[in-house]
N, C-alpha and C positions, 0 to 999 in steps of 0.2 A: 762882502756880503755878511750878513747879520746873522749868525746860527739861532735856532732859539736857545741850547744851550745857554750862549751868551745873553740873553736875556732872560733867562730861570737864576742864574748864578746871585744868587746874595740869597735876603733875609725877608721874608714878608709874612706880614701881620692878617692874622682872618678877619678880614670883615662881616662874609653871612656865612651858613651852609642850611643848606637847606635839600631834604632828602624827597625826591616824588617820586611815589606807588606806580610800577607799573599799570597795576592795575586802575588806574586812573583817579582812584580817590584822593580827598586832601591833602598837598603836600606839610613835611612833617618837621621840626625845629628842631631834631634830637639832642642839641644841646644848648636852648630856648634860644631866643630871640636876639640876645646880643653876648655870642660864644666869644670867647676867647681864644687865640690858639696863634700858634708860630709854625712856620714852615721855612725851611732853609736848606736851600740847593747847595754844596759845594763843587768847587772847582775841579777837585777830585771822583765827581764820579757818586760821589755819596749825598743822601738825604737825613734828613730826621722833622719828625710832625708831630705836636701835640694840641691837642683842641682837646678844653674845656667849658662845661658849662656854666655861664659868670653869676650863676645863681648858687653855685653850690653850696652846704655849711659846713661850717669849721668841726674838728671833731670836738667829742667835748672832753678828750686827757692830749694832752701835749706829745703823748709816746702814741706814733700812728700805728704800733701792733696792740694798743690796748682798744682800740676801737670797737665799738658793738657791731651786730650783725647789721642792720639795721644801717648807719653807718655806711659802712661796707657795700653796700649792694646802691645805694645811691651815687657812691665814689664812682664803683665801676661804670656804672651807666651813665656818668656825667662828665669821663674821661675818656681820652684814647692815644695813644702813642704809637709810634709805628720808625723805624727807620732803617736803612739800609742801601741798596747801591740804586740805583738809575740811568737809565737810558734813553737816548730822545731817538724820535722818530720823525725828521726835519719833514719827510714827505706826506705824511700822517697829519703833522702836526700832536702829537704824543706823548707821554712821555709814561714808563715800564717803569714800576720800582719792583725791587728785588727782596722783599721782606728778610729781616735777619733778627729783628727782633722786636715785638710789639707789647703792648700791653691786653691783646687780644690775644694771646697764646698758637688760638686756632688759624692766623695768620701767617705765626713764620716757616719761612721757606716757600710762600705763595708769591705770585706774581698777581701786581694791580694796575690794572692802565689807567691812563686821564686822556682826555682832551685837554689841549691848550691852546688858549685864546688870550687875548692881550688889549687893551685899549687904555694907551699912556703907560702910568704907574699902576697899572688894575690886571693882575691876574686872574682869568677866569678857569676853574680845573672840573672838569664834569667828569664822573664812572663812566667810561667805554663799556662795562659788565654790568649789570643791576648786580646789587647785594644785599643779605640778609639783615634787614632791619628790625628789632620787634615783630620776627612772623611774616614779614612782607618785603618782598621785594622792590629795590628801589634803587633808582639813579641818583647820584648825591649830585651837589652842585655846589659848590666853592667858588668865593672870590676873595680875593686878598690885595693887598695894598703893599708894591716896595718900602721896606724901610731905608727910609736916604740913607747914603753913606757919609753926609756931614753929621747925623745925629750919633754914627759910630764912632766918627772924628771928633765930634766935640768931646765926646767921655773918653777915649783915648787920649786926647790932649787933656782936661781936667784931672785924668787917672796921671798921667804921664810929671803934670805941674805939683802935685800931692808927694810923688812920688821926689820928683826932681829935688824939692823944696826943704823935703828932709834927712840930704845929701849935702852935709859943708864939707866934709869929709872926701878923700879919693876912696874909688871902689875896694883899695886892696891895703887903706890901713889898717882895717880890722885882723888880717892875716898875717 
């Protein structure tokens, strides 16, 4: 039998998110229309999440503590980080993360649930809670796409050939 553990485990890429108002208005793109972001289960037990908004701009000094205010307040609101432990809930269909540290401050040490849903390579994760969004409460909705594990393999072997290639040498002449 198939845990869904065992099918959260790797790496997956965000496809949409998309957040809708309890209150029934508009649903809303908080980080536009085509976000960016990585989600990645480990084996262990642990998580980590970032979505970005893929509109965002570059700062304009190279050093990100010289940044203006201005700036700054676009950053925050067109990022969000989050990661720490996880627990699934087979009967639910669920899955508990365990915040330990976000880029939302007012997060850690909180607990978040999802729904989990699946169809193929397509993870779908929905708010079990409405959350504070801009003033309004809302149920987020995410979907994401497995990243293959031959696209991990082919750059571990490419990394691997690079590395190999510039070894004539035994590991322990150098010593």
């Amino acid at each position: 039998m198939t845990t869904l553990k065992n099918e959260l485990v790797g790496t997956w890429k965000l496809l949409s998110y998309i957040e809708v108002p309890i209150n029934g208005t508009d649903s809303k793109f908080p980080m536009g229309q085509s976000p960016k972001g990585l989600l990645i289960y480990g084996a262990d037990g642990y998580m980590s999440v970032q979505i970005s908004d893929s509109e965002r701009d570059n700062f304009s000094s190279q050093d990100r503590f010289l940044a203006n205010n201005e700036e700054i307040q676009s950053q925050i609101k067109g990022f969000i980080a989050l990661a720490g432990s996880y627990k699934i809930d087979n009967t639910n269909a669920t899955v508990q993360y365990s915040i330990t540290t976000s880029s939302f401050p007012n997060w850690e040490g909180q607990f978040q649930e999802r729904k989990i849903d699946f169809e193929g390579d397509i993870l779908y994760l929905k708010s079990v809670s409405p959350i504070l969004s801009n003033g309004i409460e809302v149920n987020s909705y995410m979907t994401w796409r497995r990243i293959e594990k031959e696209e991990f393999s082919s750059r571990r072997e490419r990394f691997m050939e690079i590395t190999n290639a510039g070894r004539s040498k035994s590991q322990f002449e150098d010593f």
